[in-house]
C-alpha positions as CSV (number, residue, x, y, z in Angstrom):
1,X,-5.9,-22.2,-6.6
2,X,-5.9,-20.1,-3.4
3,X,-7.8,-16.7,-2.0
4,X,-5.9,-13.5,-2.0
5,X,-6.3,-10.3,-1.0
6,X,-6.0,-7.9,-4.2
7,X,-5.1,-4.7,-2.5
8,X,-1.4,-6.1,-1.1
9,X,-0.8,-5.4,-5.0
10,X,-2.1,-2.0,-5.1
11,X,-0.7,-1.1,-1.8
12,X,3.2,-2.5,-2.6
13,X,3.0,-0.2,-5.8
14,X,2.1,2.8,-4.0
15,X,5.1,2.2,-1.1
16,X,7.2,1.5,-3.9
17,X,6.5,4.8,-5.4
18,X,6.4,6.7,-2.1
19,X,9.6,5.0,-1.5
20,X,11.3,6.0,-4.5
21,X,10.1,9.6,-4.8
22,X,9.4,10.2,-1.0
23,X,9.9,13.7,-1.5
24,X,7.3,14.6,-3.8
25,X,4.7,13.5,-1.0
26,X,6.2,15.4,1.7
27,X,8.0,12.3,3.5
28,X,12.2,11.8,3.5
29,X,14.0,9.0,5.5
30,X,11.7,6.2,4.9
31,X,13.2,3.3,6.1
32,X,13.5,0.4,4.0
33,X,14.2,-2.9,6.3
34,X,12.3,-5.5,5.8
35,X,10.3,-4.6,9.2
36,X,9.4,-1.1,8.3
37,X,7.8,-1.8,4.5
38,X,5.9,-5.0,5.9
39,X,4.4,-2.7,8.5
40,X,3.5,-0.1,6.4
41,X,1.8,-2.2,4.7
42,X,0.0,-4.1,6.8
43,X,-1.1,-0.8,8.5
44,X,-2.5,0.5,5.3
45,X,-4.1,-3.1,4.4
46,X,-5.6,-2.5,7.6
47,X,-7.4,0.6,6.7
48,X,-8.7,-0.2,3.1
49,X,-11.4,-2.6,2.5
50,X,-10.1,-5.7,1.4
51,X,-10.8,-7.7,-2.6
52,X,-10.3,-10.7,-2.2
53,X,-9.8,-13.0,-5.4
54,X,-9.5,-16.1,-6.3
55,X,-8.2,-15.9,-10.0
56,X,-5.5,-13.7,-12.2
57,X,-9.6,-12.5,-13.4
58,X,-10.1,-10.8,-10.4
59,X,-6.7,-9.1,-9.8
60,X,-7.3,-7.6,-13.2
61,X,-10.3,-6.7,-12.0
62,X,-8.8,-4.7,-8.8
63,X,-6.1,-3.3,-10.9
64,X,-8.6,-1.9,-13.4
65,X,-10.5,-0.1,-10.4
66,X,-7.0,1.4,-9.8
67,X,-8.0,4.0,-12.4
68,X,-11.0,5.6,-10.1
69,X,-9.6,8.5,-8.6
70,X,-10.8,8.2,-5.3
71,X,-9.5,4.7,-5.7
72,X,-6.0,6.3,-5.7
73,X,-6.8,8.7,-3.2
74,X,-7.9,6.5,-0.9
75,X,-4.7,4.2,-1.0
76,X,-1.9,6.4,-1.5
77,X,-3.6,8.1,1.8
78,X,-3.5,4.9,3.9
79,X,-0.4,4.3,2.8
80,X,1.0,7.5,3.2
81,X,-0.5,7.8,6.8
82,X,1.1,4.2,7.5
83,X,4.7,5.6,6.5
84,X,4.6,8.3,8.8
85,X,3.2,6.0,11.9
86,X,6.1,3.7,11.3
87,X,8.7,6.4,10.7
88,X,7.3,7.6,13.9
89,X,7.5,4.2,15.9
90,X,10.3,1.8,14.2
91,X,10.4,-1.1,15.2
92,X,13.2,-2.4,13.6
């Protein structure tokens, strides 16, 4: 068994999407090294509050508060914010 952090799921699935469809949230180029989407998340994980769990209970759990609205909000923002600090300041 071992502790996680439940938003790294939620936040992967929104870069994926802002990735894939970058236009439709007003952000093009996004690089996709290795460096750049580990940043952006870790920048967005670093603004959200972190649920931790221990069990596949609690990701559920997580997942299922997905649905809130301001749920969404509030991570596609981070993440969206993240993207644009990175595109800004690569470090790759």
């Amino acid at each position: 068994m071992h502790i996680r952090n439940a938003m790294e799921i939620v936040v992967r699935a929104n870069l994926e999407e802002i990735v894939q469809h970058g236009d439709k949230y007003g952000v093009e180029d996004i690089c996709t090294c290795e460096r750049c989407l580990l940043d952006i998340m870790a920048l967005a994980l670093n603004k959200l509050p972190p649920r931790y769990v221990v069990c596949d209970q609690g990701e559920a759990y997580v997942r299922s508060s997905a649905l809130d609205q301001q749920f969404k909000v509030d991570t596609l923002f981070a993440v969206l914010n993240a993207v644009r600090v990175v595109q800004a300041n690569p470090r790759h």
